[in-house]
C-alpha positions in Angstrom: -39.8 -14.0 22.8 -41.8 -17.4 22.4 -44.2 -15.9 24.5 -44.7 -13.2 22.2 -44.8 -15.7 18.9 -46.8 -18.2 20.8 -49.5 -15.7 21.1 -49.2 -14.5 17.4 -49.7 -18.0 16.3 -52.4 -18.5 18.4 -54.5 -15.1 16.8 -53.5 -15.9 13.3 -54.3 -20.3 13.1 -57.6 -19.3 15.5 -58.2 -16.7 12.4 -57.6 -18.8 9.7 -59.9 -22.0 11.3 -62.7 -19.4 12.2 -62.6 -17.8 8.5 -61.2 -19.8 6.2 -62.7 -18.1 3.2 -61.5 -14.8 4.5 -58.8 -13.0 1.9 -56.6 -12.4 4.3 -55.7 -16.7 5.1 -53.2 -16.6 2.8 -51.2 -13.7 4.0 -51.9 -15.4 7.6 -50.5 -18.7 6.8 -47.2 -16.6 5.4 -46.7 -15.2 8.6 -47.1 -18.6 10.4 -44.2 -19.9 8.3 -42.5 -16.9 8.4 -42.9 -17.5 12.5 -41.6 -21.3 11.9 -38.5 -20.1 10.5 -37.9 -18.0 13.6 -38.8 -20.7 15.9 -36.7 -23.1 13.8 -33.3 -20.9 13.8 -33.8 -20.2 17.2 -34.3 -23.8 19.4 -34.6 -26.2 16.0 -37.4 -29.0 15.8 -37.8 -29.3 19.4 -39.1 -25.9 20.0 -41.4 -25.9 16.9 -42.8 -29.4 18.4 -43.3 -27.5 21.7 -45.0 -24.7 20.3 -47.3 -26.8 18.3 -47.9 -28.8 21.6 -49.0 -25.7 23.3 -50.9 -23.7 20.2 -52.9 -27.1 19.7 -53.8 -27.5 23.4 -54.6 -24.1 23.3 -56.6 -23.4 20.3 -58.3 -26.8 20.5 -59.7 -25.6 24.2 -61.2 -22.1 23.5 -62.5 -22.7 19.9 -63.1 -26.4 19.3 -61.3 -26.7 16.3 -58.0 -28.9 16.0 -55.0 -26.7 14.2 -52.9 -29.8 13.4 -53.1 -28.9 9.4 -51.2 -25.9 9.7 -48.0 -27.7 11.0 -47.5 -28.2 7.0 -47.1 -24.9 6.6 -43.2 -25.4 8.3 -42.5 -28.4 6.1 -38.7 -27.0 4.6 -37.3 -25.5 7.7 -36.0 -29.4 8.5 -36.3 -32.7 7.0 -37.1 -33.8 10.8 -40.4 -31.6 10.0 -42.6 -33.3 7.6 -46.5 -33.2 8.0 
């Protein structure tokens, strides 16, 4: 199942830094918290530290552009988590 979520973050934060003044961000960025809250309930702030690790690694490689901003968007699911 990470695999699976670890890809879907991938598409949507590559979508949102490649067109951020697409309509559809905002409805993006809900399904990355959305995805947070999964990751969250399922291995706590370790696993959403790893998949950050790996979506910026990733994303930061193929398109250039770094997605640390959108780790905000899972501030709430722990007061470990604040960015």
């Amino acid at each position: 199942m990470d695999a699976m979520l670890e890809e879907e973050m991938i598409d949507l934060v590559t979508f949102c830094l490649q067109n951020p003044d697409s309509n559809e961000v905002e409805a993006k960025k809900s399904q990355i918290s959305e995805i947070g809250k999964t990751i969250f309930s399922d291995g706590g702030v370790d696993a959403m530290e790893n998949m950050f690790f790996a979506i910026k690694n990733r994303i930061t490689e193929e398109i250039g552009k770094d997605p640390q901003s959108f780790r905000s968007l899972w501030n709430g699911n722990s007061e470990e988590w604040k960015y």
